[in-house]
C-alpha positions as CSV (number, residue, x, y, z in Angstrom):
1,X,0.0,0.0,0.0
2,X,1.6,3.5,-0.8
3,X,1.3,5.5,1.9
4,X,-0.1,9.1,1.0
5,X,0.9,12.8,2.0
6,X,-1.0,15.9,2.0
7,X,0.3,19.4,2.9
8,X,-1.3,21.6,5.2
9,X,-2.8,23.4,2.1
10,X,-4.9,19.8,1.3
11,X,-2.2,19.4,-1.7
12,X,-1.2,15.9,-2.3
13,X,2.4,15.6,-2.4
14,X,3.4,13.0,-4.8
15,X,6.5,11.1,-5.4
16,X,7.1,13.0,-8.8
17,X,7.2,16.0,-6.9
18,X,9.4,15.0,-4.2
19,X,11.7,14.1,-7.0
20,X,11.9,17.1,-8.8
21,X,12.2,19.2,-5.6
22,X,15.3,17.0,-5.0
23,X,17.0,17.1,-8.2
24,X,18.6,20.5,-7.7
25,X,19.9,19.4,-4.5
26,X,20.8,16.1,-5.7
27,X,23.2,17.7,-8.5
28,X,24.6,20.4,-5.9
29,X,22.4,23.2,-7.1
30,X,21.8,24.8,-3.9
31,X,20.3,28.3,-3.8
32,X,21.9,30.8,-2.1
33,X,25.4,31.7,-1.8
34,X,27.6,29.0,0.4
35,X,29.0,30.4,3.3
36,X,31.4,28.1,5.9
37,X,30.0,27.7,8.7
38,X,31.7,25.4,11.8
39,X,29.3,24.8,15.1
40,X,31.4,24.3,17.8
41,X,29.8,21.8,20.3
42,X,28.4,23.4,23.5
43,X,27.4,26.5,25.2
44,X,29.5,29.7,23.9
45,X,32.1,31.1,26.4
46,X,31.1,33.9,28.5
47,X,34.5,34.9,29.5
48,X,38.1,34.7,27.7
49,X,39.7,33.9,31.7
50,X,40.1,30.0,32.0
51,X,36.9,28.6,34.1
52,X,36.9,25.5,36.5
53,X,33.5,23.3,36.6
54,X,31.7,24.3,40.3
55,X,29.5,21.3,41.5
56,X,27.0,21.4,44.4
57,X,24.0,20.7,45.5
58,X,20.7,22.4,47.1
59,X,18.2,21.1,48.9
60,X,15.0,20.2,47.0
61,X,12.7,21.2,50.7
62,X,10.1,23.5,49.5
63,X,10.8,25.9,52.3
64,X,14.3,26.6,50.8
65,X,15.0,30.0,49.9
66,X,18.1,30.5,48.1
């Protein structure tokens, strides 16, 4: 059975379309201009000092006001 989609506009989307909205990608066609762009993994630094990782804990008591 060939599963069917529809967009939120009620337009089926059908495998011919998919592939010719692919095709430009697929060849390296990208629109735009390419830009180089490198995500370095975690939160940004805040500070250019060196920082040391502070663990504690808190109580989790309702009355506890910090």
């Amino acid at each position: 059975m060939k599963k069917r989609f529809v967009a939120e506009n009620n337009i089926e989307v059908t495998d011919e379309m998919l592939d010719e909205w692919a095709a430009p990608w697929e060849r390296g066609d990208v629109p735009g201009k390419p830009v180089c762009f490198v995500a370095a993994p975690g939160r940004p630094r805040i500070s250019d000092e060196e920082t040391k990782i502070v663990a504690f804990r808190l109580p989790v008591s309702p009355d506890f006001q910090p």
